[in-house]
Every structure is written in C-alpha cells, then in structure tokens.
VOLOBA-580980 format. One record per residue: x, y, z of N, C-alpha, C in turn; chain. Coordinates in steps of 0.2 Angstrom, whole numbers. Layout:
N
+--------+---------+-------+---------+----------+-------+--------+---------+-------+-------+
: n.east : n.north :  n.up : ca.east : ca.north : ca.up : c.east : c.north :  c.up : kette :
+--------+---------+-------+---------+----------+-------+--------+---------+-------+-------+
:      X :       Y :     Z :       X :        Y :     Z :      X :       Y :     Z :     A :
...
+--------+---------+-------+---------+----------+-------+--------+---------+-------+-------+
REM end
This chain:
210
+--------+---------+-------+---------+----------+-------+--------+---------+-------+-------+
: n.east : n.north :  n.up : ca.east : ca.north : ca.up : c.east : c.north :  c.up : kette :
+--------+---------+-------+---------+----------+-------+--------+---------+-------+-------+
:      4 :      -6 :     0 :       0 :        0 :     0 :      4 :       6 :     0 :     A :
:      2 :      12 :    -4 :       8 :       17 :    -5 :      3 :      23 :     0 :     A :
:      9 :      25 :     3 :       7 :       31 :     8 :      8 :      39 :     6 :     A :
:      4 :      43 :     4 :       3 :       50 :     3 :      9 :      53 :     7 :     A :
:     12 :      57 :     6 :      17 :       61 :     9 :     14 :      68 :    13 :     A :
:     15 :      67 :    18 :      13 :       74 :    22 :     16 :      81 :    19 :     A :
:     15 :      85 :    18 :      17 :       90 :    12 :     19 :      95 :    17 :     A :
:     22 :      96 :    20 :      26 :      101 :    25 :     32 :     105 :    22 :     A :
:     32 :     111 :    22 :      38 :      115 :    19 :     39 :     122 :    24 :     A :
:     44 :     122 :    24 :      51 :      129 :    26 :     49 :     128 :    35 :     A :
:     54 :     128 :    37 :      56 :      126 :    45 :     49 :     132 :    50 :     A :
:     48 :     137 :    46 :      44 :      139 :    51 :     39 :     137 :    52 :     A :
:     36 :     133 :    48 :      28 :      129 :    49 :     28 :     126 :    57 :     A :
:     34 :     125 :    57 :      36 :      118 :    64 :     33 :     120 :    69 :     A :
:     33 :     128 :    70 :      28 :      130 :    77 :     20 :     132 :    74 :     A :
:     20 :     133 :    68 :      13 :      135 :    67 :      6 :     128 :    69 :     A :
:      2 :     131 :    70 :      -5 :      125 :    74 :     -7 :     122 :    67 :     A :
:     -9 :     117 :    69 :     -14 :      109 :    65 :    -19 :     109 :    66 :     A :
:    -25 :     107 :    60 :     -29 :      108 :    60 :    -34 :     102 :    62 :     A :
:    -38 :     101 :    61 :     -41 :       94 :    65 :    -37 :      89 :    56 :     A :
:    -39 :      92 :    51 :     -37 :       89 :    44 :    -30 :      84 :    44 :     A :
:    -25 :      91 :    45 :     -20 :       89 :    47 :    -17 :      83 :    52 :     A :
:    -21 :      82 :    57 :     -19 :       77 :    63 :    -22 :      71 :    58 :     A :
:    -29 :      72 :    56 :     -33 :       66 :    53 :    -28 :      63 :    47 :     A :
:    -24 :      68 :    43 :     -21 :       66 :    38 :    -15 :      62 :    41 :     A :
:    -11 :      65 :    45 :      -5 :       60 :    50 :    -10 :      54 :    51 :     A :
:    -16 :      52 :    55 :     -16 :       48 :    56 :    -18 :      43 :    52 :     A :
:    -20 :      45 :    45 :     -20 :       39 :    43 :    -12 :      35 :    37 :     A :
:     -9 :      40 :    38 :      -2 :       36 :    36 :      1 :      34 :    41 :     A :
:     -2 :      33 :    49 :       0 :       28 :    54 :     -4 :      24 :    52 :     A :
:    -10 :      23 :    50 :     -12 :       18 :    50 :    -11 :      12 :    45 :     A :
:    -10 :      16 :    38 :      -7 :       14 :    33 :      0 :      10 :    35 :     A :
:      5 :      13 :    37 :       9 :       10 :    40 :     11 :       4 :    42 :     A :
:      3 :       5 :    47 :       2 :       -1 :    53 :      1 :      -8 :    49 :     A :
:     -2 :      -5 :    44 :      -7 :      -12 :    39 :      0 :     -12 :    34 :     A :
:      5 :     -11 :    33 :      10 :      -13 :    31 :     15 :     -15 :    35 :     A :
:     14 :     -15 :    39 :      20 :      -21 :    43 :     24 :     -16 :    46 :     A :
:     25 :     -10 :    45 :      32 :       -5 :    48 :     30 :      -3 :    56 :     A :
:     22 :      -5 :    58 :      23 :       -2 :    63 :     20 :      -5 :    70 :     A :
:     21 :      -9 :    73 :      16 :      -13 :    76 :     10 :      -8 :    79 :     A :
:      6 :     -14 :    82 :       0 :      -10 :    86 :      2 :      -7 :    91 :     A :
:      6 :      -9 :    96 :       7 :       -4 :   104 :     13 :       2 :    97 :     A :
:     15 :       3 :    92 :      19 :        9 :    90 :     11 :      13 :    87 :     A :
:      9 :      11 :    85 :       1 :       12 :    82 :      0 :      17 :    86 :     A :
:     -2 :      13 :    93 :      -8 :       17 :    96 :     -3 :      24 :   101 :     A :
:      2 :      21 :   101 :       6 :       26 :   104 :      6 :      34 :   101 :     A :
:      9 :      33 :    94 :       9 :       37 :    89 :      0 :      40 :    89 :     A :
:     -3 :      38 :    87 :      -9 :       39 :    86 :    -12 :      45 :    94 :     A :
:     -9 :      42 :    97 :     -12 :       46 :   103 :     -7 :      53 :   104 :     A :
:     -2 :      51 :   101 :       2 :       60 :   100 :      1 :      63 :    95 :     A :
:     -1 :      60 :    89 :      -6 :       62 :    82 :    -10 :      67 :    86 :     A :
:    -18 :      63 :    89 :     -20 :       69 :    90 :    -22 :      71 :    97 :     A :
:    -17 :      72 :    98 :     -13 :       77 :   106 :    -12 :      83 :   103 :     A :
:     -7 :      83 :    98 :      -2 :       86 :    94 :     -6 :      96 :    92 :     A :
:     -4 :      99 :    95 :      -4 :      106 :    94 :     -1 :     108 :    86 :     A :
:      7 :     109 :    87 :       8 :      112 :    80 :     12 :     106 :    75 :     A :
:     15 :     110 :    68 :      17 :      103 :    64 :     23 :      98 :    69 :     A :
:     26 :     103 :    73 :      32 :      101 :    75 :     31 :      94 :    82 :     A :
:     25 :      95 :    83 :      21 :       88 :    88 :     21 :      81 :    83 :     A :
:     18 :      86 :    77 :      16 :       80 :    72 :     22 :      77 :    67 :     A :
:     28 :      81 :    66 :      34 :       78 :    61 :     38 :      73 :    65 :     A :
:     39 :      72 :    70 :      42 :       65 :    72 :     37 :      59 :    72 :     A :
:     32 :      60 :    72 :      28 :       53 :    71 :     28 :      51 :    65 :     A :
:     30 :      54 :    58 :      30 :       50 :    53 :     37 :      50 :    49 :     A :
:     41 :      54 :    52 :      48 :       57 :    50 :     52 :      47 :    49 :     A :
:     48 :      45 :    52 :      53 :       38 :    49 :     50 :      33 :    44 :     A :
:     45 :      35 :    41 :      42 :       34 :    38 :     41 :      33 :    29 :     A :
:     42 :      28 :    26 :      45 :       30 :    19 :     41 :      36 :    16 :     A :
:     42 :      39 :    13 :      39 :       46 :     7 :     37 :      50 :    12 :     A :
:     38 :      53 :    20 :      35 :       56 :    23 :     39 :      61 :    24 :     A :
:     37 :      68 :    22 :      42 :       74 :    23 :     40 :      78 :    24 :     A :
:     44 :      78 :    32 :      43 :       85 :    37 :     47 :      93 :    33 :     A :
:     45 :      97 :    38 :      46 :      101 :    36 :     54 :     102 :    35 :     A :
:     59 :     100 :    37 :      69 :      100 :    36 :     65 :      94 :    42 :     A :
:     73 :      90 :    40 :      76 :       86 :    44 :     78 :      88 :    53 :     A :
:     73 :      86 :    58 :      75 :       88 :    63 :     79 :      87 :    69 :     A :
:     84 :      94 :    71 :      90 :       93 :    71 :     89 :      95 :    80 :     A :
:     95 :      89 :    81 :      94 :       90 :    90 :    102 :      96 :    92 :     A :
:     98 :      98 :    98 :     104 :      104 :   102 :    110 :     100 :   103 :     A :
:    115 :     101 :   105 :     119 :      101 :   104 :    118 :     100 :   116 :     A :
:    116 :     106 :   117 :     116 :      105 :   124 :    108 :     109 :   126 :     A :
:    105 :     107 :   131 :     100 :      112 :   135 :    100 :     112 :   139 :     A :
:     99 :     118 :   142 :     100 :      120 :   148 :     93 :     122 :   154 :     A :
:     89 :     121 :   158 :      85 :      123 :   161 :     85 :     121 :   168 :     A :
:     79 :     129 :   171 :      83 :      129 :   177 :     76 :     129 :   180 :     A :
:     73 :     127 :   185 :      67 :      127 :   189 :     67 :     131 :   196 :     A :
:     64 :     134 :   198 :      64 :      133 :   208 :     56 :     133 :   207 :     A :
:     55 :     126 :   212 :      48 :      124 :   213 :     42 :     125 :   206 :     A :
:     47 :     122 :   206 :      44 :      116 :   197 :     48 :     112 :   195 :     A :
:     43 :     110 :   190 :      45 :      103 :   187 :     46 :     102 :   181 :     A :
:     50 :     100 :   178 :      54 :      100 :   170 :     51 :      93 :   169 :     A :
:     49 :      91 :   160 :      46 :       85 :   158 :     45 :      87 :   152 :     A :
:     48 :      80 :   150 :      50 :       79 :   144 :     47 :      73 :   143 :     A :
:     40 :      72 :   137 :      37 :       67 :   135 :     32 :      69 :   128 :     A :
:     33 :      61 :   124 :      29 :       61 :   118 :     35 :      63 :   114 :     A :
:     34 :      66 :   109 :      39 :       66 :   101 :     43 :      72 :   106 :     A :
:     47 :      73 :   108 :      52 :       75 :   111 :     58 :      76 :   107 :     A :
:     61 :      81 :   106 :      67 :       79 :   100 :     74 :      78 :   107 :     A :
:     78 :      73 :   110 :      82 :       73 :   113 :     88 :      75 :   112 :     A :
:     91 :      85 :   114 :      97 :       86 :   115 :    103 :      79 :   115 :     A :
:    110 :      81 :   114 :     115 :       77 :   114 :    117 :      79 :   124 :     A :
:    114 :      83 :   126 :     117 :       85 :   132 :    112 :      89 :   135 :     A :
:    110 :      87 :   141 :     104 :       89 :   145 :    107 :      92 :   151 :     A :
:    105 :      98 :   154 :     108 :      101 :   160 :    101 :     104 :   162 :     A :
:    102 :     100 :   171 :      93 :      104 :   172 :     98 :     106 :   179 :     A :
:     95 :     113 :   182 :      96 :      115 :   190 :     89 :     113 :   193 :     A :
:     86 :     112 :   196 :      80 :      112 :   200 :     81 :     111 :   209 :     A :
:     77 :     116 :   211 :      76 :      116 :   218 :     69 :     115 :   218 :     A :
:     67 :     110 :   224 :      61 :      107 :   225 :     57 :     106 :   221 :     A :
:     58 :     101 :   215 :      53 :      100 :   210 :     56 :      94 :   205 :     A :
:     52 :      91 :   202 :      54 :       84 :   199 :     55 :      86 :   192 :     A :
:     61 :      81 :   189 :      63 :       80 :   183 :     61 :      73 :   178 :     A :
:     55 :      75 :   174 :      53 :       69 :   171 :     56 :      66 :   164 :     A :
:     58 :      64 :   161 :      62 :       61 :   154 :     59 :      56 :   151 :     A :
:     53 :      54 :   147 :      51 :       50 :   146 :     53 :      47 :   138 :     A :
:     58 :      44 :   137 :      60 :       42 :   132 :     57 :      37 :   127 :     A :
:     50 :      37 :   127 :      46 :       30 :   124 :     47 :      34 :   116 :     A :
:     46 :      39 :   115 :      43 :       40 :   108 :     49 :      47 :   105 :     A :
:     55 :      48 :   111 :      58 :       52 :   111 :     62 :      52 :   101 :     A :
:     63 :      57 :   101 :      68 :       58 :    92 :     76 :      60 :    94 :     A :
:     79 :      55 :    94 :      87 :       52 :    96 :     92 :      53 :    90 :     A :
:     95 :      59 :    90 :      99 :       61 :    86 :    105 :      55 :    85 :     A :
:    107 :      53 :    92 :     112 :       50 :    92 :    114 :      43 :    97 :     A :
:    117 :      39 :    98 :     115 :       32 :   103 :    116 :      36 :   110 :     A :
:    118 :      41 :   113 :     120 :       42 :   117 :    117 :      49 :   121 :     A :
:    115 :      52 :   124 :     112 :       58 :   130 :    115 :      59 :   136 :     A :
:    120 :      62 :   137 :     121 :       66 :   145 :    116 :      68 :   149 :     A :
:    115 :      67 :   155 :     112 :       72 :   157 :    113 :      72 :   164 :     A :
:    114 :      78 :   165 :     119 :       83 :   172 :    113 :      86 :   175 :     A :
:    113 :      83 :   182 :     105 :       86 :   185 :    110 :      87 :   192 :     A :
:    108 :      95 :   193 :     109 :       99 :   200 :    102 :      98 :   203 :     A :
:    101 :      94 :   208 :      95 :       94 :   209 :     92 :      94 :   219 :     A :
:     88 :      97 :   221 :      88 :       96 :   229 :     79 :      95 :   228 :     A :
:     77 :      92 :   233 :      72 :       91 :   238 :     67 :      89 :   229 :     A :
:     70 :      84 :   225 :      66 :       81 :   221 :     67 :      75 :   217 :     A :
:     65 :      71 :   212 :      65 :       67 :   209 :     67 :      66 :   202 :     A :
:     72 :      62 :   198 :      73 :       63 :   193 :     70 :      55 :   190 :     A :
:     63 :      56 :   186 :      61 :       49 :   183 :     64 :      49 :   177 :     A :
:     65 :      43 :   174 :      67 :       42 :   167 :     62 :      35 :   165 :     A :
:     59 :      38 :   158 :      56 :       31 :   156 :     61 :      29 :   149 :     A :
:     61 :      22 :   149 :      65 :       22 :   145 :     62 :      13 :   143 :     A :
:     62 :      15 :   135 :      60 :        9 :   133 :     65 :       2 :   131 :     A :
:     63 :      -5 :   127 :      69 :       -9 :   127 :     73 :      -3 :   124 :     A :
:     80 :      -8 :   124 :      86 :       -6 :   121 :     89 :       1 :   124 :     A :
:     86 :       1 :   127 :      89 :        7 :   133 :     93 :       7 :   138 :     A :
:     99 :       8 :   140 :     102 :        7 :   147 :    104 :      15 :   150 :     A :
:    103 :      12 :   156 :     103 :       18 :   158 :    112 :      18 :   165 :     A :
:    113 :      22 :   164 :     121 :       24 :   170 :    122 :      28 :   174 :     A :
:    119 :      25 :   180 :     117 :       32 :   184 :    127 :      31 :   190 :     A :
:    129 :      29 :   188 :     137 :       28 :   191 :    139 :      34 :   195 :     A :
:    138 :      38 :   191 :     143 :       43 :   191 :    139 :      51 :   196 :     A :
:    133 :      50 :   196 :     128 :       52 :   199 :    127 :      52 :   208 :     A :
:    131 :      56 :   212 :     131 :       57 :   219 :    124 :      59 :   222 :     A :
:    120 :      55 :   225 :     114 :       55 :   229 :    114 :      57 :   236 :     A :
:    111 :      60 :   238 :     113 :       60 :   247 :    104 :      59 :   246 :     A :
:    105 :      56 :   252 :      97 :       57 :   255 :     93 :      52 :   251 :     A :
:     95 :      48 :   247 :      92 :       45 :   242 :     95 :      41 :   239 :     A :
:     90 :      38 :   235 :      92 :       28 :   232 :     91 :      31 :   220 :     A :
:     94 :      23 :   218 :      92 :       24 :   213 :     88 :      18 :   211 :     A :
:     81 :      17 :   209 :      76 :       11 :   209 :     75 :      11 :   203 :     A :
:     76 :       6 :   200 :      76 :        3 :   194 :     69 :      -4 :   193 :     A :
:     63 :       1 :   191 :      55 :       -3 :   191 :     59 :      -7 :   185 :     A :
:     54 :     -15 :   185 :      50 :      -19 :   180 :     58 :     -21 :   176 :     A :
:     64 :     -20 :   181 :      68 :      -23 :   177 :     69 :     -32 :   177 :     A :
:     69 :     -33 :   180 :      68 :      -40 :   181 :     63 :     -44 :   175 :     A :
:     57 :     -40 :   174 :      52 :      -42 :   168 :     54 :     -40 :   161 :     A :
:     59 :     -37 :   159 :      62 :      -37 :   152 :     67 :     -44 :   151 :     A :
:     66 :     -43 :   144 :      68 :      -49 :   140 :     76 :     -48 :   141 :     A :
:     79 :     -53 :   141 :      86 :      -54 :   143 :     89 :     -54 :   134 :     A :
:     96 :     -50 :   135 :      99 :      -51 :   131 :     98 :     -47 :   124 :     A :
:     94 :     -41 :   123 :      92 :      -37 :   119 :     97 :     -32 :   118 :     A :
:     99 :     -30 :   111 :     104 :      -27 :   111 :    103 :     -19 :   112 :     A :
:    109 :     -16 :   115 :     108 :       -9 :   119 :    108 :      -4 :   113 :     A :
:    105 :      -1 :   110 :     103 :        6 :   106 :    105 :      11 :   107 :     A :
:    103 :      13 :   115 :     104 :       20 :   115 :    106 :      18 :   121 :     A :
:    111 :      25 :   126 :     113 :       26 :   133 :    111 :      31 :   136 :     A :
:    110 :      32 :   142 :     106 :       38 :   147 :    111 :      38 :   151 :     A :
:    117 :      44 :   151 :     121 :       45 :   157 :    121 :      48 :   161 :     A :
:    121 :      47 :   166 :     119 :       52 :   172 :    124 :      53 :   177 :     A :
:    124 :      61 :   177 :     128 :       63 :   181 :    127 :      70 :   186 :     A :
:    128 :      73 :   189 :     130 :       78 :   194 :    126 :      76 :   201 :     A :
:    122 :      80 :   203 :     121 :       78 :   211 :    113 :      79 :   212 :     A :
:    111 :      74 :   217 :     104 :       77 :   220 :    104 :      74 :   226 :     A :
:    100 :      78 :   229 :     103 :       80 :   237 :     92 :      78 :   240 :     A :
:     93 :      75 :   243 :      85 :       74 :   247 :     80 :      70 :   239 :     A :
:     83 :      66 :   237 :      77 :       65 :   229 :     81 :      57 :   228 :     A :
:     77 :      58 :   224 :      80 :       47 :   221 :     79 :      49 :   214 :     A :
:     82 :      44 :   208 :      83 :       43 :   202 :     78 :      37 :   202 :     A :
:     73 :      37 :   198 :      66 :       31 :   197 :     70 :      30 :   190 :     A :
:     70 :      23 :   188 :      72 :       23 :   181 :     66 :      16 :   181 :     A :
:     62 :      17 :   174 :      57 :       12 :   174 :     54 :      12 :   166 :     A :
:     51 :       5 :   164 :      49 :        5 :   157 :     43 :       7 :   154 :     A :
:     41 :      10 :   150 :      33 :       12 :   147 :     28 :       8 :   150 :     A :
:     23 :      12 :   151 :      16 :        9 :   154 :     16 :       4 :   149 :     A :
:     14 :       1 :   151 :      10 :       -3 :   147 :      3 :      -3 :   142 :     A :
:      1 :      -3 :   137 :      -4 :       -2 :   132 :    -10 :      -2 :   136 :     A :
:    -13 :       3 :   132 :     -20 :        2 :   137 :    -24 :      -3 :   131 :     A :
:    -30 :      -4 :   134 :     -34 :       -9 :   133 :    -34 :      -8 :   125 :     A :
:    -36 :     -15 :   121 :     -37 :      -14 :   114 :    -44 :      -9 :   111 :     A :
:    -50 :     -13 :   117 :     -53 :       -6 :   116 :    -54 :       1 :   115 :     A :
:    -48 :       4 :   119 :     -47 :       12 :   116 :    -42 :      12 :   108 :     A :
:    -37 :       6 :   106 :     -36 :        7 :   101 :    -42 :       6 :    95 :     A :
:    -46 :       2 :    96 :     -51 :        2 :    91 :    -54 :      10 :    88 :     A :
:    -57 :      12 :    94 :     -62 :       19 :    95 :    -57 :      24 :    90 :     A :
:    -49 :      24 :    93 :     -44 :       30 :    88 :    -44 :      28 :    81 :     A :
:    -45 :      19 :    81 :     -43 :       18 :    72 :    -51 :      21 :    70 :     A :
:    -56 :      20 :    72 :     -62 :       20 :    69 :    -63 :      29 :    68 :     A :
:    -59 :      31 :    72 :     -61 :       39 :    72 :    -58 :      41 :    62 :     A :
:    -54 :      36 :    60 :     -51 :       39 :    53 :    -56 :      34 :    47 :     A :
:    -63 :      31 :    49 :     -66 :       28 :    47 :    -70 :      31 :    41 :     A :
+--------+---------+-------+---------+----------+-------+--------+---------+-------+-------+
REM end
C-alpha cells in the first residue's frame, strides 16, 4: 500500500498550529503504515495518541519522519546542549520530544521527568547533568535502553530501577542515558513504558479515521 506524503515546507511551519485535517491526515499514514508491517500496534496506538494530542506541525513531524515518502518540514536537528533551570517546578519531557545530545537541568524542590518511549534520538547516546535538591529525577526508558546512573552522587536518596527483572534478557543496547552531577534529598526512578491500554481504546482512535 503506497502512503501520501505529508506535504510540510520551510522550518517555520514547525511552530505553526494543525488543524483537526492535518492530525486526521497523519493519522492515517500511521495507519497505513500499521497495515504494512512498519509499525506494530502498541507503536500504532502510541503514535496515534500523540497524532491527536499534537498542537503544531512540530508535535506531528516525528511521528511519521521515519516513515517511507513522509516529509517534514527540514530534517529535525537536535541541540547540541539544553540547559533549564526550575525553583519549585517541574521539568518534563514526554511524547515526540526531540532529545538534545546534552541535558543540563538546576532544580530546587521540583521533579525532573524524561520520558524516552517515543523520544527523536539524534544519536545512541544523552548526558544528562542534574543539579537537583528536595526532588525526583524519573526516566522512562523503553527496550534497548540502558541507563548509567554511576557517576551520579545521591545524598538522601536511592536509585530504583521498576519492572527490570520483567524485560527480555539479552536485547541489544541502542541508546545510553548517562547520568551525572548531584541530588541531594530525591531518588533517580528509572522504569519501562506503561503498558498499552486496553485494545478497546485502540479500536475507537482507528475507527475515528473511518
């Protein structure tokens, strides 16, 4: 089955807003996709639920950017470093996310979320330096993912690694999460994607492009 190409041009679209048309038209080139073999159904339903989440084109060009004939607005290019700083707040990072090569977050009393399921990974590798007090640094991270929290000084705190025991043994590592600098009264949570919601809600999103 041949897939229409998203017709997306010149970098500044990327922040401009989507129309209900333009979501509907993303999702059916995941669907398309799907019924081609490229994309299982928990990638389906994942995509599809940040389909139509998706605010402007730039929500919506990494869901099909790996996709044969599908063309974003330019090739989307990751920083180099980012830098952000909180006091009492929370930094979070989730859905098509484009992942810097180097993360630097400061926080006082506030949690640092990183959820890498559907993240756009320039490269196998991520630093990330967290100055962190009186909070929490989650990392979700799907297979193929390892995470090194070594180098990472904790006071007051643990590093808890959920649902690793129930991944598959022996999967080869793709990307790295390296973690370093300091958190003082917080723990490091590193754990794997929820798990699919019921088939039921995937049905109701495919029938929405019916």
């Amino acid at each position: 089955m041949s897939q229409e190409p998203v017709p997306w041009v010149g970098k500044d679209q990327l922040s401009q807003r989507v129309s209900h048309d333009d979501r509907e038209r993303v999702a059916e080139v995941l669907r398309v996709a799907a019924g081609d073999g490229r994309l299982s159904l928990e990638e389906l339903e994942e995509r599809l639920e940040g389909c139509f989440a998706a605010r402007t084109y730039g929500d919506l060009a990494p869901l099909v950017v790996d996709l044969p004939g599908q063309l974003a607005a330019e090739p989307v290019r990751a920083k180099d470093v980012v830098r952000v700083r909180r006091i009492g707040g929370n930094v979070r990072y989730e859905g098509a996310w484009v992942a810097p090569r180097r993360l630097e977050a400061e926080v006082r009393g506030g949690n640092v979320v990183l959820d890498f399921t559907a993240a756009v990974m320039s490269g196998t590798t991520i630093h990330v330096d967290v100055e962190m007090r009186g909070g929490n640094l989650r990392l979700v991270v799907p297979d193929g993912y390892a995470v090194d929290t070594d180098e990472v000084n904790i006071r007051g705190g643990n590093v808890v690694h959920r649902g690793a025991k129930d991944r598959p043994q022996g999967l080869p590592i793709t990307h790295r999460v390296i973690v370093t600098g300091e958190i003082t009264g917080g723990n490091v949570h590193v754990r794997p994607p929820r798990s699919p919601r019921k088939p039921g809600r995937l049905r109701r999103m495919l029938r929405r492009g019916a």
